[in-house]
N, C-alpha and C positions, 0 to 999 in steps of 0.2 A: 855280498851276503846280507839277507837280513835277520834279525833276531826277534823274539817273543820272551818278555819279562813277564813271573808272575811274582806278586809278593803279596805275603799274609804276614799282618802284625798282630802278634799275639803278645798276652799279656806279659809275657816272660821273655819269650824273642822271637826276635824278628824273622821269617825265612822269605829264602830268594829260589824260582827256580827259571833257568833262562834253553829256552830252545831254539835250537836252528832251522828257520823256516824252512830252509832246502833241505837240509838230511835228517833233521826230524830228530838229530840229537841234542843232549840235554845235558847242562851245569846248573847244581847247587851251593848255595851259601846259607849261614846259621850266622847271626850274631845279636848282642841282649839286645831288648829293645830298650828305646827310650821315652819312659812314660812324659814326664814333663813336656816335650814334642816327638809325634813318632814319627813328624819325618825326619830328626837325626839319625834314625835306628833305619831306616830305610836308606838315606842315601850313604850311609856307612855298609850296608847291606850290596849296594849298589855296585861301588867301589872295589868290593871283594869278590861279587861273581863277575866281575868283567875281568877280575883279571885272575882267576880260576880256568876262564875260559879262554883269554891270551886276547880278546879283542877291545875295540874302541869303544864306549859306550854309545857313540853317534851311532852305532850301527843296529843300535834297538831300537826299532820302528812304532812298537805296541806294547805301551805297560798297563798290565792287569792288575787290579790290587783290590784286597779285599780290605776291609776298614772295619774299626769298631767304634771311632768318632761320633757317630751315629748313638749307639749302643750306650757307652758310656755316660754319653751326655744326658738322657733320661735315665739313666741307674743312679748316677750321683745329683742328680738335677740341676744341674748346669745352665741349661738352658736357655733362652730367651725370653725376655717380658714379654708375654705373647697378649695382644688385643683381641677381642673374638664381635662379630656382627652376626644377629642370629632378625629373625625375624619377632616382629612385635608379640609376646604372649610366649616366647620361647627360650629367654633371657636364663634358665635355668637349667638349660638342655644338658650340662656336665655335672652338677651338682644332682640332678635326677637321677642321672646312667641309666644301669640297667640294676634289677634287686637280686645281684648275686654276691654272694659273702666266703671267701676263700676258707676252708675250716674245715668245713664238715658241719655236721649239727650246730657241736660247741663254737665255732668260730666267730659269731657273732659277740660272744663277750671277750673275745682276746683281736679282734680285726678292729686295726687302728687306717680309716678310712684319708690316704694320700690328697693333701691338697689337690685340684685343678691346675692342670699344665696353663689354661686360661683361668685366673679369678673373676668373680663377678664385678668386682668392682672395676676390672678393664675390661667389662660384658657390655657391650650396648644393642638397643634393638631398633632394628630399621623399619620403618612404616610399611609394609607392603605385604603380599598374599598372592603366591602361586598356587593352584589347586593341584590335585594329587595325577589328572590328565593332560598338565602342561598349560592350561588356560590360565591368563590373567584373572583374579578376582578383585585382585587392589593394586593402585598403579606406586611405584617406589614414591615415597615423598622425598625430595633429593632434597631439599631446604633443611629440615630440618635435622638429615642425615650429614649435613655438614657441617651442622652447628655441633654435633655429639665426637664428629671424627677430630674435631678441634679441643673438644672437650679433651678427648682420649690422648693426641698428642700432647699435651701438656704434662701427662700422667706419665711420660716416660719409655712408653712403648717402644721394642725394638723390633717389632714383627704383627705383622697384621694378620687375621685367619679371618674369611668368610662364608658364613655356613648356614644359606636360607633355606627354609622348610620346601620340600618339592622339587630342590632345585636340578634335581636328577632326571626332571619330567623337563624342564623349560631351563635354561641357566641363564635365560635373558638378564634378570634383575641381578645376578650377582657379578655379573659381569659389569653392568653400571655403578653400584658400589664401588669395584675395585678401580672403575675411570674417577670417581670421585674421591676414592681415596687416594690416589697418584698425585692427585692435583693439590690437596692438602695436608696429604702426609708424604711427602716429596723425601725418596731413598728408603723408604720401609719398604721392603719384602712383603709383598701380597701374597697368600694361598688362597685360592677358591677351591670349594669341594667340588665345584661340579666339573673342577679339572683332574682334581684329584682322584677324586672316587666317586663317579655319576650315578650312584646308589641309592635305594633306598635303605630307611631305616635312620633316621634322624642323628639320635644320637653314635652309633658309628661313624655314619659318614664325618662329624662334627670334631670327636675325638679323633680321628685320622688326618685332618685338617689343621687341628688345631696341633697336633704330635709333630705336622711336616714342618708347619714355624714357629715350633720350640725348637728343636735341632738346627732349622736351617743356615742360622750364622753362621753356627759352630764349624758345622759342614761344609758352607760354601767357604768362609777361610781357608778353611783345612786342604779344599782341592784345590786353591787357586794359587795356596801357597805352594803346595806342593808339586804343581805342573810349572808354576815359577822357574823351582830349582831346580826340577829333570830336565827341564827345555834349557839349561847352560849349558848340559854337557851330552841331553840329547835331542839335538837340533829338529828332526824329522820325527820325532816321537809321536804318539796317539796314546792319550791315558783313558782307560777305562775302569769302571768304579762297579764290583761285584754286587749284583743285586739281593735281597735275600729270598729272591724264587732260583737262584743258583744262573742267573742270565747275567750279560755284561750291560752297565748303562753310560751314556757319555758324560763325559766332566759336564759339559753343559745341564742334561737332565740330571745327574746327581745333586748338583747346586739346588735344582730345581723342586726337585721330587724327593729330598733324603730320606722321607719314612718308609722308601722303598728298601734303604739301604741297613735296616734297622737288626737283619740278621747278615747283613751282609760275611761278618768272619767265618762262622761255623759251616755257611753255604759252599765255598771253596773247599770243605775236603770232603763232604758227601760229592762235589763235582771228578775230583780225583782219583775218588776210592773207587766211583762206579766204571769207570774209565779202565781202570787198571786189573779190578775181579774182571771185566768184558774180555780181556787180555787172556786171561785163565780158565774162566769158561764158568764163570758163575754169575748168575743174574740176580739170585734172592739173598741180601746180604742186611747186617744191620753193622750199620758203622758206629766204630768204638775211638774218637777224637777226644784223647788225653794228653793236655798241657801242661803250661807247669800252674795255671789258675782255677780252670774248670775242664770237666768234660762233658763234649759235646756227642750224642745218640741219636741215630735217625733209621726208618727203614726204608730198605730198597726194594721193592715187588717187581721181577719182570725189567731188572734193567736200569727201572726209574723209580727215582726219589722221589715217595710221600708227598705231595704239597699241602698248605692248609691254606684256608684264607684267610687267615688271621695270624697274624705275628704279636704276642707276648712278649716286651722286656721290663724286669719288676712285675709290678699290678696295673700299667699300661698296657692295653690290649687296644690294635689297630686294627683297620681292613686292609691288608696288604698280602700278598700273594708271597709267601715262604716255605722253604724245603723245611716239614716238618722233625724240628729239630729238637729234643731234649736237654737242654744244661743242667748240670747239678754242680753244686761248689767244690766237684774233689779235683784236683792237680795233682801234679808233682811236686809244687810249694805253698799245698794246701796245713794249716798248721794245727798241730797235735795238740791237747791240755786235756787237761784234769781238775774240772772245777772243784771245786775247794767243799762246796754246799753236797755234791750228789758222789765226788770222787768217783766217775764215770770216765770211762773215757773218749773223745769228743773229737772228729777231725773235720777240718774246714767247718764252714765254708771260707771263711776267713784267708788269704795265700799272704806268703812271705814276697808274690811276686817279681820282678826285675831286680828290685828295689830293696831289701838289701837280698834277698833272695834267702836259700837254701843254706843253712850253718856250713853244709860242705862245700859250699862254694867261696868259702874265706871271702866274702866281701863283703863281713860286718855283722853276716845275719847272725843270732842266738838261739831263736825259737826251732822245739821238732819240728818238721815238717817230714812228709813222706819220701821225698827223694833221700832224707837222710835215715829214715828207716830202711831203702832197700839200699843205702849204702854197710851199713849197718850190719844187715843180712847178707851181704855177699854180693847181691843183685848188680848191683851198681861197682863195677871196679873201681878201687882209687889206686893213687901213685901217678904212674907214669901215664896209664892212659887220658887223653883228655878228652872231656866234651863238648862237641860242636868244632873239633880239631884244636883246642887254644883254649881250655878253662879245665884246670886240674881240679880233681876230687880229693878232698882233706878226709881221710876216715875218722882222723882223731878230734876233728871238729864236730861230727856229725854223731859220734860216742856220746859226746861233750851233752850234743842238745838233748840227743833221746833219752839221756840219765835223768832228766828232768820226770820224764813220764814215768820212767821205770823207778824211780826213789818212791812219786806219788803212789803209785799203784802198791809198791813191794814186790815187784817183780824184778827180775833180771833182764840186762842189755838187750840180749837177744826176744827174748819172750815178751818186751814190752813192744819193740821194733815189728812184732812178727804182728803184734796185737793190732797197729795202726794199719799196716797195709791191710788185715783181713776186714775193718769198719771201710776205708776208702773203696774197698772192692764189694763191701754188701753195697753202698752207695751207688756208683758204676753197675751192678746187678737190677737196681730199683729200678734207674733212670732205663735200663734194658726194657724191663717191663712195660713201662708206660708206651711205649712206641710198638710192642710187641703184643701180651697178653691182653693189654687193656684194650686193643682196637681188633679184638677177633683173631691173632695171629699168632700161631705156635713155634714159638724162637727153634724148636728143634727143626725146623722146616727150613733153617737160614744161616748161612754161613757165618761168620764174624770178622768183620776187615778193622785191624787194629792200626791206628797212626799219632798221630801226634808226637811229640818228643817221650814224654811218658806212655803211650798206650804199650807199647807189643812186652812192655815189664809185667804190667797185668794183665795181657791180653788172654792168658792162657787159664788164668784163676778165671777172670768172667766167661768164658768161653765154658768152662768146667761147671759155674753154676746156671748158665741157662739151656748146658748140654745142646751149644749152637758148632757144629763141627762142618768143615774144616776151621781153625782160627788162622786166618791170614792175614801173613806180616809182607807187607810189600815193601819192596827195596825206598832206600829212601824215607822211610817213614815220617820222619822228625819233619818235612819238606811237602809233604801229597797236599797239604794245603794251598802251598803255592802252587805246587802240580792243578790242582783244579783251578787253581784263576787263571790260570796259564795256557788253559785249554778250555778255557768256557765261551760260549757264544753268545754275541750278543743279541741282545730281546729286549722287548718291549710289549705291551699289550693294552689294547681298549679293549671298552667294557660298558654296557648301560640296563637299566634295568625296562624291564616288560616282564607287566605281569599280567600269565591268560592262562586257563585251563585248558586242556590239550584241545575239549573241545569247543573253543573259542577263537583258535585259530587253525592253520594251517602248516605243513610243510613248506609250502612255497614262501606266505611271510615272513617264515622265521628262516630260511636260506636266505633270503633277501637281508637283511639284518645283520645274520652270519658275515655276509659276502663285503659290507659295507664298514663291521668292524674291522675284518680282514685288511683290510685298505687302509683304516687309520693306523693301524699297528705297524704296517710294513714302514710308514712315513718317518720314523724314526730311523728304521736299516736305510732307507733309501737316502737322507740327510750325512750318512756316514759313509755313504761313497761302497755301500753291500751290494752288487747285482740283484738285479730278480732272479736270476736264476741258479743264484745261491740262498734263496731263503726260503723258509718254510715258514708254514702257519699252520696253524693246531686250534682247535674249537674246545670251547668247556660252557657248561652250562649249571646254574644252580637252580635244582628243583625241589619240590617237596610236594606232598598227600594235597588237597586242599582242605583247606581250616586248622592245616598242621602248620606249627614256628619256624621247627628244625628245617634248616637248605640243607643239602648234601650235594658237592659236586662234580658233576658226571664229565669223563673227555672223551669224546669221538672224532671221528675226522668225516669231514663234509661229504667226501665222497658217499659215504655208507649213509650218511645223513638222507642224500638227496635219490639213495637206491630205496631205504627204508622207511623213509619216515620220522614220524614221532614214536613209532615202535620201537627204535634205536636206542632211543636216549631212554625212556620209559622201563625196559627191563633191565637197560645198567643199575638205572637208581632201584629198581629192588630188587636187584643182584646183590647191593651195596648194603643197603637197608636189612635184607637178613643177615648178612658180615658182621655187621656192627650189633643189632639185635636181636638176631635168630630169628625175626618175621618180618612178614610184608602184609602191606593190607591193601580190600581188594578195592579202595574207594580213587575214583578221578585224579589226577598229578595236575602239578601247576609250574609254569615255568616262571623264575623270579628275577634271575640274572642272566644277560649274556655274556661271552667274553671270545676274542681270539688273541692268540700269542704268536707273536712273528718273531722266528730266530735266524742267524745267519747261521753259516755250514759250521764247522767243526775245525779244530785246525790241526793240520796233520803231528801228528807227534810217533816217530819210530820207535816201537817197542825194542829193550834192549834185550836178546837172549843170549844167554850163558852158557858157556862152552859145557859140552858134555864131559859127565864123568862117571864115576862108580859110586856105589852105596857107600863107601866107605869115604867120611870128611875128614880124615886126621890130616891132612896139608894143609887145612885151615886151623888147626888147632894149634891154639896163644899157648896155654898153660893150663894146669891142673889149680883149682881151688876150691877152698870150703864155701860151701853153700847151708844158712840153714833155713829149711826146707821141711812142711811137714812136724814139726818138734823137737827137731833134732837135726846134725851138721850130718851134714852129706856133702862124698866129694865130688863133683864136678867139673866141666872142662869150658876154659875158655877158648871160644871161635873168632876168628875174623871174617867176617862177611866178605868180606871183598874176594877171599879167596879161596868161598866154594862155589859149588860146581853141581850145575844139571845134575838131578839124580843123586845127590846125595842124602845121609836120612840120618841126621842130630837128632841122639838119643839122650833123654831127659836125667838127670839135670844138666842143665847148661847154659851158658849165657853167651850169647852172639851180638858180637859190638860190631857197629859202625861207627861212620863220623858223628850221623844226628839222632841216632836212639842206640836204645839196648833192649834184646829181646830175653827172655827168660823162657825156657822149657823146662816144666815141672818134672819129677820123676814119674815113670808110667807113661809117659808120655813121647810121642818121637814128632820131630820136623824134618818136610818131608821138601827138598829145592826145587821148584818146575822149572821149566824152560826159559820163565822170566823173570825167575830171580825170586818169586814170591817163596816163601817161607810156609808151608801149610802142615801146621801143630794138628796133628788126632791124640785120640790114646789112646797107647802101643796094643 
């Protein structure tokens, strides 16, 4: 037998999901994580689904893992003294950017503008000039380029970035930089752009470069320690490191490449969610990923998840290829106040995290948070039942902390508890928007797939205020995270820029081009031991108007390419272009970027169906409790998931436990069991 690991560390905890190559079934595990190193929290994670599952851990061949190493290390700035090589006259290229000011109007007098990941003062400029067609116009001065990279070691550098003007037309001369700085700065980590991102647009490609060796120590410790200690106990293993375009990358190019990996956490459960609605028979979804620190929004059109090419964490923004993702700061131990000045009341973004956690988790914590308002409420059982199987819920703790809110305000227990959950749910509603309303797309048109440990509590409030019906709780929930690392394929993609109006060139030049990134892309699957005749490749293209900024970018597949032409790509983009802003215009198109993605096949995973039964769930029913609900206590019935049944239809209020979440059905409201366990909330 062999096995498939998938694991997502999240800020709160850690999940595990492990399936069996040959029968396609599948064991989960939940336990905290561990901020200070998360690979304790992993390989304790590790530990406990091998032996949920009764086997050896040698017998895991393939761990998947999604990471936020990455992530963290530019939100806290952690990162590495990063050195930057820019060409002569260019020396300014981060401190220039681009003249965009986060705000609105007013934002300029309240944006307080982030250092440089690279400072100017570890900025040096290399003597040399590639023109914008790939031609030499100034040859490298390597003399004095060695007297400055001496300079710079001296200065402490831990990581070198080089990032010449052009160098997306010719990479000849950065490529000689990095042989001279080998030779002088001997054990520094080089990045060149033009391996990174063979792009136009200077300052992009620059900041993209300069982002991959600020992270990359962090990151490549992170996986080399961590394949260290999975390779003790499993011998034949393969680690693969979640990308943030939702693809698998290898420990090797992870090391290499990490600003790929810069969404990588959130990516695993848009991978799972879309996996699992396919199962039920829904393709237009908007995934609702609620932790115990943030929540993660994204949309699904047709199957597949949104990409952007640009990945945002903080007010670092890279060129990297991500499953367009939304975070906003609500959790589950997202935390409640009442400032003193405005006596409003205020939740997250701030979380109680792992760390001491949640007041009803008796481990220290005192501050509200939300998991202790929906224990509060009813939502969240305490007593006997535990969470994640092995961490009891304290009511009298979590009384304790919400009195804090409810003294400030003047209000009562309940009515101050009811008050938090309704701010973290207009929050979760926002983030809705932004990936829905704001890109031309009307949420009533889209299902809702709730997961995370916290989502399917509030899955049915936000579900209620974007009027996005069915709201589907998939089995599992607390876990689909790892479910998508666990069943993601591995990918890779080239990429270079050409830039020509349609009629400037041809169909045939740009198949030719097509057909040759094709080829570099696969070179990755092929290194990892994937057939050809398990991988695919997909085409994308970024075009725009000519003399217009905006790219927007189009995916076709070559076939239809080389049936139709430049007519293919040409009326996607103002297919696209009226989507986004209701017109097209009738002036010439220009192609700016190419790209192809090479992915391997998929890995089998057997859907579990549930035994048939009647409308009627009372065999699954725990107990009767009070719920308050609406403004008032209503009584309620508690379920055990485990033991309904096809075709049954939980009528609101009520609350359905598992091992790794709790689901909440409002009143007016019924859940409806399919065949696979999902959970699908209307209103009655």
């Amino acid at each position: 037998m062999s096995y498939r690991l998938g694991v997502d560390v999240g800020g709160t905890f850690t999940d595990l999901l492990l399936i069996n190559e040959q029968t396609g079934d599948i064991y989960t595990a939940k336990v905290p994580s561990t901020p200070h190193d998360s690979s304790v929290g992993v390989l304790n994670g590790i530990t406990k689904v091998c032996k949920n599952a009764g086997i050896d851990p040698n017998e895991i061949t393939h761990f998947m893992h999604g990471t936020t190493v990455a992530t963290n290390t530019v939100l806290t700035g952690s990162g590495a003294k990063v050195g930057l090589v820019t060409t002569k006259g260019y020396r300014q290229v981060l401190q220039i950017a681009r003249s965009f000011v986060p705000g609105g109007l007013g934002g300029w007098v309240i944006y307080n503008k982030s250092a440089p990941l690279a400072p100017l003062a570890l900025t040096i400029e290399a003597d040399e000039r590639i023109g914008a067609r790939g031609e030499v116009v100034r040859k490298l001065n390597v003399a004095a380029l060695k007297r400055d990279l001496k300079a710079l070691g001296k200065k402490g550098i831990e990581a070198l970035t080089i990032s010449l003007i052009n160098s997306f037309a010719n990479p000849e001369h950065e490529k000689q930089v990095a042989k001279v700085a080998a030779e002088v700065l001997p054990g520094i980590p080089v990045s060149i752009s033009s391996e990174i991102v063979p792009e136009m647009q200077e300052y992009e490609r620059t900041i993209t470069t300069v982002a991959n060796s600020y992270v990359r120590p962090k990151v490549e410790t992170y996986v080399r320690n961590l394949h260290k200690q999975v390779s003790k106990t499993m011998k034949k293993v393969q680690l693969h490191i979640l990308r943030s375009d939702g693809g698998l990358s290898s420990a090797k190019a992870a090391e290499a490449y990490p600003v790929n990996l810069l969404m990588s956490g959130p990516a695993g459960g848009v991978s799972g969610a879309v996996w699992v609605a396919q199962q039920a028979g829904f393709k237009n979804l908007l995934t609702f990923d609620m932790g115990g620190t943030s929540t993660d929004v994204c949309l699904v059109e047709n199957g597949k998840a949104q990409l952007r090419r640009e990945t945002t964490v903080g007010d670092v923004t890279v060129r990297a290829s991500s499953v367009d993702v939304r975070t906003v700061g609500a959790g589950g131990g997202s935390i409640a106040k009442v400032p003193e000045l405005t006596k409003a009341l205020r939740v997250g973004p701030e979380s109680a995290g792992a760390v001491p956690g949640p007041a009803a988790y008796d481990r220290g914590g005192t501050l509200p948070t939300v998991t202790d308002a929906n224990v509060v409420l009813g939502y969240l059982p305490s007593g006997e039942v535990r969470l994640g199987g092995d961490m009891k819920i304290r009511k009298d703790l979590a009384e304790k902390a919400v009195k804090q809110v409810a003294d400030a305000l003047g209000l009562s227990l309940k009515q101050a508890a009811a008050g938090i959950i309704d701010i973290v749910n207009e929050n979760m509603y926002g983030a809705c928007r932004l990936v829905s309303v704001e890109k031309g797309y009307d949420p009533r048109d889209f299902s809702l797939i709730a997961f995370g440990g916290a989502g399917p509590l509030h899955a049915n409030a936000v579900g209620k205020l974007l009027g996005s019906w069915p709201v589907i709780i998939p089995p599992g929930p607390g876990v689909l995270c790892a479910y998508g690392d666990a069943t993601t394929r591995v990918r890779d993609e080239a990429s270079r820029t050409f830039i020509r109006r349609f009629s400037e060139t041809s169909a045939k030049e740009v198949a030719k081009i097509f057909k040759a990134l094709g080829s570099d892309a696969s070179k990755a699957l092929d290194s990892e031991g994937i057939a050809k005749a398990d991988q695919s490749i997909s085409y994308q293209v970024d075009i725009r108007y000519h003399g217009q900024g905006l790219l927007l970018t189009v995916d076709f597949e070559l076939a239809e390419f080389e049936a139709r032409g430049l007519d293919v790509i040409g009326e996607r983009f103002d297919e696209m272009h009226k989507q986004l802003f209701t017109f097209a215009l009738p002036h010439e198109k220009e192609l700016v970027n190419m790209r192809a993605v090479a992915q391997g096949k998929p890995t089998f995973v057997k859907p579990q169906q549930l035994e048939k039964g009647s409308a009627d769930p009372s065999a699954a029913a725990m107990a009767k409790l009070t719920l308050f609900v609406e403004g008032r206590d209503q009584e309620g019935t508690l379920y055990d998931r485990g033991k309904l049944k096809s075709g049954n239809v939980v009528k609101g209020p009520a609350i359905v436990l598992e091992m790794d979440s709790t689901t909440l059905i409002l009143p007016n409201h019924v859940g409806r069991v399919d065949d696979w366990g999902n959970i699908l909330i209307t209103p009655a």
